[in-house]
C-alpha positions as CSV (number, residue, x, y, z in Angstrom):
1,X,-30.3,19.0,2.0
2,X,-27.9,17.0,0.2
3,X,-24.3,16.6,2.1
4,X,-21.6,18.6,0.3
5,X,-19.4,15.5,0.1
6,X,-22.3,13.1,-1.1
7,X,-21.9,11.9,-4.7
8,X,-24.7,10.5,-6.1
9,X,-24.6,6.4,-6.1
10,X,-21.2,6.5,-4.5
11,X,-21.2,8.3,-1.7
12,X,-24.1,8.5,0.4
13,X,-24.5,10.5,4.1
14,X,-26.0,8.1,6.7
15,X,-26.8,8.2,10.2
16,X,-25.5,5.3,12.4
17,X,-27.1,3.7,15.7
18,X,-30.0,5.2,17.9
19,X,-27.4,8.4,18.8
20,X,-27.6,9.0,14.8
21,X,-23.7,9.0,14.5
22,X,-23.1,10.9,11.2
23,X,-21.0,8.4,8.9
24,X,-21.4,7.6,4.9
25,X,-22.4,4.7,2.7
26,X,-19.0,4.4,0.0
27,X,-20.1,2.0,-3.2
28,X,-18.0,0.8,-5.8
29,X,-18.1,-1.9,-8.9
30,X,-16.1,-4.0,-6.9
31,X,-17.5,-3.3,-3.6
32,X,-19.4,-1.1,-0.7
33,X,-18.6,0.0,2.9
34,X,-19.7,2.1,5.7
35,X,-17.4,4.4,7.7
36,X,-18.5,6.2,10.7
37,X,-17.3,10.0,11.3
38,X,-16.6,8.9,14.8
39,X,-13.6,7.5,15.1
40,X,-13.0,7.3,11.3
41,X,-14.9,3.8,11.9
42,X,-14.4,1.6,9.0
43,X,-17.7,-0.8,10.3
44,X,-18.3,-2.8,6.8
45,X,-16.9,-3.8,3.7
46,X,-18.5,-6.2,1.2
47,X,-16.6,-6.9,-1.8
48,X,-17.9,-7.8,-4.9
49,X,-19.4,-11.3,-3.5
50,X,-20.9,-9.5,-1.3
51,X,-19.8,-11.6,1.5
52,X,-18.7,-9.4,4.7
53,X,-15.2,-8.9,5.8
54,X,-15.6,-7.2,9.3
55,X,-17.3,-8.2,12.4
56,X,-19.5,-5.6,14.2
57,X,-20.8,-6.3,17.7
58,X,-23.9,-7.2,18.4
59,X,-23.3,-4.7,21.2
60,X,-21.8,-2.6,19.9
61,X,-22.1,0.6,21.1
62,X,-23.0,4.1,18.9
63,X,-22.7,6.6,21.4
64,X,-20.7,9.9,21.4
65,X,-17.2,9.7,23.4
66,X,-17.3,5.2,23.5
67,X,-15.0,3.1,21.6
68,X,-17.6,1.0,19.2
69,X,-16.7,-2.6,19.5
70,X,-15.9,-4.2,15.9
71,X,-14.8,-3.1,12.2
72,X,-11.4,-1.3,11.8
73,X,-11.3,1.1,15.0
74,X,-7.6,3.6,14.5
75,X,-5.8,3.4,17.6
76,X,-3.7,6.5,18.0
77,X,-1.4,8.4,19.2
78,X,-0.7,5.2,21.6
79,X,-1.8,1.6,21.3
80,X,-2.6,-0.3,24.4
81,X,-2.7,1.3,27.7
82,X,-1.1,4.9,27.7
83,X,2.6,4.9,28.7
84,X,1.8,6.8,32.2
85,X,-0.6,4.1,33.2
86,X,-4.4,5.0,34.8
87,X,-6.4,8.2,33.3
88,X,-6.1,7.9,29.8
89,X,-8.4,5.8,26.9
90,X,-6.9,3.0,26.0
91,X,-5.3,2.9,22.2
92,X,-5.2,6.7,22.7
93,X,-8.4,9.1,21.4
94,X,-8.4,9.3,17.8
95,X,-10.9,6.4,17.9
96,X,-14.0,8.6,19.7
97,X,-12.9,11.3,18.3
98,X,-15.7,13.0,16.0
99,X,-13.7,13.4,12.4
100,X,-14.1,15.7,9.6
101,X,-14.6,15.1,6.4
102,X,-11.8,16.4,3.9
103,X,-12.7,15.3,0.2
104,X,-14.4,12.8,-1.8
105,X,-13.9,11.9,-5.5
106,X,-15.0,8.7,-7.6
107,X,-14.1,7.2,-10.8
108,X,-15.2,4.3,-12.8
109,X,-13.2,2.4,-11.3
110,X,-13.1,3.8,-7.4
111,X,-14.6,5.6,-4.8
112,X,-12.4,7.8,-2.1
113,X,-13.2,9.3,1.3
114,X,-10.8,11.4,2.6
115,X,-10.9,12.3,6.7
116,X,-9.4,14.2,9.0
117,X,-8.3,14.9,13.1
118,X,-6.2,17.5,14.3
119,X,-5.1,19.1,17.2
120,X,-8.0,20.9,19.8
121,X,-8.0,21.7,23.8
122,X,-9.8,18.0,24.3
123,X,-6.2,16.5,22.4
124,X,-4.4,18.7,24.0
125,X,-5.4,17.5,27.5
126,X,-4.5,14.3,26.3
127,X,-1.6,14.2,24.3
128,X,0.8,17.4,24.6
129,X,1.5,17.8,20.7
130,X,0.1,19.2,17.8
131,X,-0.9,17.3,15.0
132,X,-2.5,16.9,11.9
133,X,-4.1,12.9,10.9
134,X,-6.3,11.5,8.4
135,X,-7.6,8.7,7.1
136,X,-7.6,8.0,3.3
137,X,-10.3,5.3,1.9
138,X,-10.0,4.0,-0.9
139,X,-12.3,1.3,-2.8
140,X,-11.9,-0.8,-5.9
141,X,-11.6,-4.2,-6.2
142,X,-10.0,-3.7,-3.0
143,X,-10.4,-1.6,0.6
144,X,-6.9,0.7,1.0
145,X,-6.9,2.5,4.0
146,X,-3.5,4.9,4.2
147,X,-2.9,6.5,8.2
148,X,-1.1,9.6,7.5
149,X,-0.1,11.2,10.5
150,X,2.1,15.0,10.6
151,X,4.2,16.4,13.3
152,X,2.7,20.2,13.8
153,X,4.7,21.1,16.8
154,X,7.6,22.6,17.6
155,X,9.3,19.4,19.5
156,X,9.6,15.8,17.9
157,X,7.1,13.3,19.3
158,X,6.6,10.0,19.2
159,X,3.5,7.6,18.2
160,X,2.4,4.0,18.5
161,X,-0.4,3.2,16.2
162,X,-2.6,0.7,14.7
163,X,-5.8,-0.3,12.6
164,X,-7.4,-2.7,14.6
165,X,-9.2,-4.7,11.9
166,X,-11.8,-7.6,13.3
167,X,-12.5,-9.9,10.9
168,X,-16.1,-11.8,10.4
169,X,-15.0,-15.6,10.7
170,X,-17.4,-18.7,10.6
171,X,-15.6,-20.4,14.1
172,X,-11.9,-19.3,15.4
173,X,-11.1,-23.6,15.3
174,X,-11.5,-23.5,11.7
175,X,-9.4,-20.9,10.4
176,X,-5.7,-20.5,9.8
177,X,-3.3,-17.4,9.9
178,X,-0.1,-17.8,7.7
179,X,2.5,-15.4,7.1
180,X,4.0,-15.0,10.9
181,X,6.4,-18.0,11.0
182,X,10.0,-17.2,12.2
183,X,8.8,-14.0,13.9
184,X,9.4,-12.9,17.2
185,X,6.4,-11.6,19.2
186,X,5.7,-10.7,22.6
187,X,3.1,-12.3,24.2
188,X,0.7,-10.1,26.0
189,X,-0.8,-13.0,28.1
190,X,2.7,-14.4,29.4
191,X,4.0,-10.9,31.1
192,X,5.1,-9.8,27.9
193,X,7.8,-12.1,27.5
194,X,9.4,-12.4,23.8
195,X,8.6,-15.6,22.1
196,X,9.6,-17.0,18.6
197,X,7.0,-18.4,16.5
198,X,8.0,-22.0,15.4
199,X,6.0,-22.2,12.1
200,X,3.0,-20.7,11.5
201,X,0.6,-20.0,14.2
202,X,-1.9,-22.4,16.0
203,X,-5.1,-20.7,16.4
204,X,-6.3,-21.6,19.4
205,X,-8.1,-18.8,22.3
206,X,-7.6,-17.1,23.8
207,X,-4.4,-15.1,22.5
208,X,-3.1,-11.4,22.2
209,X,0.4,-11.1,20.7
210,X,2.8,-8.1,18.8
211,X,4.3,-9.7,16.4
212,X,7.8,-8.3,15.0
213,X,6.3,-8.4,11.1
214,X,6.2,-6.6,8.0
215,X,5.2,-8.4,5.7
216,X,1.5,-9.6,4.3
217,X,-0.7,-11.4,6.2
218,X,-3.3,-14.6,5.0
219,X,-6.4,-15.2,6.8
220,X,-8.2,-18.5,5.7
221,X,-11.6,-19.1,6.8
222,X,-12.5,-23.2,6.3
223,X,-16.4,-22.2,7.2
224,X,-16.7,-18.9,5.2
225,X,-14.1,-20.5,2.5
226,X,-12.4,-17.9,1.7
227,X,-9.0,-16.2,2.1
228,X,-8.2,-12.7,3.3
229,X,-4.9,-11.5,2.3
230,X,-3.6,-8.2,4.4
231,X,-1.0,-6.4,3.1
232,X,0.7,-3.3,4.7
233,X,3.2,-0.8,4.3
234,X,5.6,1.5,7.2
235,X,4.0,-1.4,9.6
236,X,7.0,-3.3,11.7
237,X,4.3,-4.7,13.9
238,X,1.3,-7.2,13.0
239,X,-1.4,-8.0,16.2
240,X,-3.3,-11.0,16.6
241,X,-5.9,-11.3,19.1
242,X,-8.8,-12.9,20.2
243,X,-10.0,-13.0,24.1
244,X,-11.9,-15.7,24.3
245,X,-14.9,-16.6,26.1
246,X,-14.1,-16.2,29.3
247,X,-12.9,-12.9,28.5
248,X,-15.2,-11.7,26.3
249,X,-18.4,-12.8,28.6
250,X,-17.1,-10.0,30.6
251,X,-16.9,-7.5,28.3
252,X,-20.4,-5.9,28.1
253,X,-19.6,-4.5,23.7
254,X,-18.8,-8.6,23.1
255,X,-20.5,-11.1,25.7
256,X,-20.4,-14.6,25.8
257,X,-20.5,-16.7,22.6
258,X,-19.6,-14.4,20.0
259,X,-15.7,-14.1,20.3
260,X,-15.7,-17.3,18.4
261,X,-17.0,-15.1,15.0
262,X,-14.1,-12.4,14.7
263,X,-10.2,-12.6,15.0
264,X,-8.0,-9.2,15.0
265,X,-5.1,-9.3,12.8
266,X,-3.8,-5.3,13.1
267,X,-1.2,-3.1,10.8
268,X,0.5,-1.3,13.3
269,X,4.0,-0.1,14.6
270,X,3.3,-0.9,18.6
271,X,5.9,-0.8,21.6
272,X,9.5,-0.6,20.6
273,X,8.3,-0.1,17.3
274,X,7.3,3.4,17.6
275,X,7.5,5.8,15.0
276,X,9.6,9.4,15.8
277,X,8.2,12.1,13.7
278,X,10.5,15.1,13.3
279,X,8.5,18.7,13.5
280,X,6.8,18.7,10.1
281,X,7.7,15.7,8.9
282,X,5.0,12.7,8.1
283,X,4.2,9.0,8.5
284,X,1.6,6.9,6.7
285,X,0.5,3.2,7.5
286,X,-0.7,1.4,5.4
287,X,-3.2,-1.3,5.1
288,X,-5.4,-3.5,1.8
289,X,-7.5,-5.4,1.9
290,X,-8.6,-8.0,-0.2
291,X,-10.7,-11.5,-0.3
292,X,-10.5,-14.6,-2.7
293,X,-12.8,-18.0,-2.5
294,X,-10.5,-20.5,-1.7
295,X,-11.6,-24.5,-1.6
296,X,-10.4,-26.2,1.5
């Protein structure tokens, strides 16, 4: 039976990893890309070269209730460790959380996904708020992914948030990340501590900062040879991060060698840079995506 939100050559139901997570195939003239319904899991995009954007683990994981390493994961209602310390997922649950799927529609031009998460007894247990989020896909000549999230209870709360996009890179020595210069950031593996950046960023691993930023992004790849421009909007917060090898040897979903093929440049709004949401009023983040050959 055909799904109810398939559309025929631009939509197309699949089933991901041996646990046959439930996700869909989007196509578009100027593109295609694979989402995952768990964790609204953006885990590919090819544009029109057909060259891909994202980096997915080699072991990565496709199993109900586990973060899968790679792609663009949605980190929500917190990012990072949860405020009250041991006993909650990290980057909160929205990310193996099984979504819903709201809508679809295509044109000659685009195709659109539309998803949704909102509140149940699992959240609940969680995260003491009501809430209604989805995830809006969009894809032209370019991925747009908008984070819309609604306050459904009765009390104002608060959120930290991001889309954790890992990008597929020939080696982290040959790239370059431009755009942060004259920020402030605080640097996750120096206690925290705020930091100025003193032109634009050296790229060397391992590193994990917030940056203070909300403006566009540019990614340039000397081995791929290509540039990856990220712009956002309602982001204050851009994160870079890479582990390195050391790190990453001991984290079974990366293992040694390949933290040297993927950076993470995030949209977010993280730490002091929460966003308040009022009862029933909304938020979205934004994020595009978009890739040019460059000659370097």
């Amino acid at each position: 039976m055909q799904n109810p939100y398939s559309i025929p050559e631009r939509v197309e139901f699949c089933t991901l990893g041996a646990e046959q997570l439930p996700g869909f195939n989007l196509y578009a003239p100027g593109g295609r890309a694979t989402v995952s319904l768990h964790g609204a899991q953006l885990l590919s995009y090819k544009p029109g070269s057909g060259q891909e954007l994202l980096w997915l683990s080699p072991k990565a994981r496709f199993q109900p209730g586990i973060a899968i390493r790679g792609g663009i994961p949605v980190c929500w209602p917190w990012f990072g460790a949860h405020p009250d310390g041991a006993g909650f997922p990290a980057h909160g649950f929205a990310r193996t959380s099984l979504w819903t799927v709201r809508s679809s529609q295509a044109d000659a031009q685009s195709t659109e996904l539309c998803l949704g998460l909102n509140t149940s007894q699992a959240s609940l247990d969680l995260w003491p708020h009501r809430f209604d989020l989805e995830l809006q896909i969009r894809l032209d000549q370019r991925l747009s992914l908008t984070l819309r999230t609604r306050n459904d209870d009765e009390q104002p709360f608060a959120i930290t948030e991001a889309l954790h996009s890992y990008f597929a890179i020939g080696a982290i020595d040959q790239i370059a990340i431009d755009g942060l210069a004259g920020c402030r950031y605080r640097d996750k593996l120096d206690g925290m501590n705020w930091k100025d950046q003193l032109g634009e960023m050296a790229v060397v691993a391992p590193f994990d900062r917030v940056y203070d930023h909300p403006d566009t992004t540019l990614l340039t790849d000397s081995v791929a040879k290509r540039q990856i421009r990220l712009q956002k909007a309602n982001s204050r917060s851009t994160v870079v991060w890479n582990p390195g090898d050391e790190v990453a040897a001991q984290m079974a979903d990366i293992g040694s060698g390949n933290s040297a093929q993927f950076v993470c440049i995030e949209a977010g709004n993280c730490g002091e840079r929460q966003v308040e949401l009022q009862p029933g009023q909304s938020h979205s983040l934004e994020l595009v995506l978009e890739s040019c050959p460059v000659n370097v």
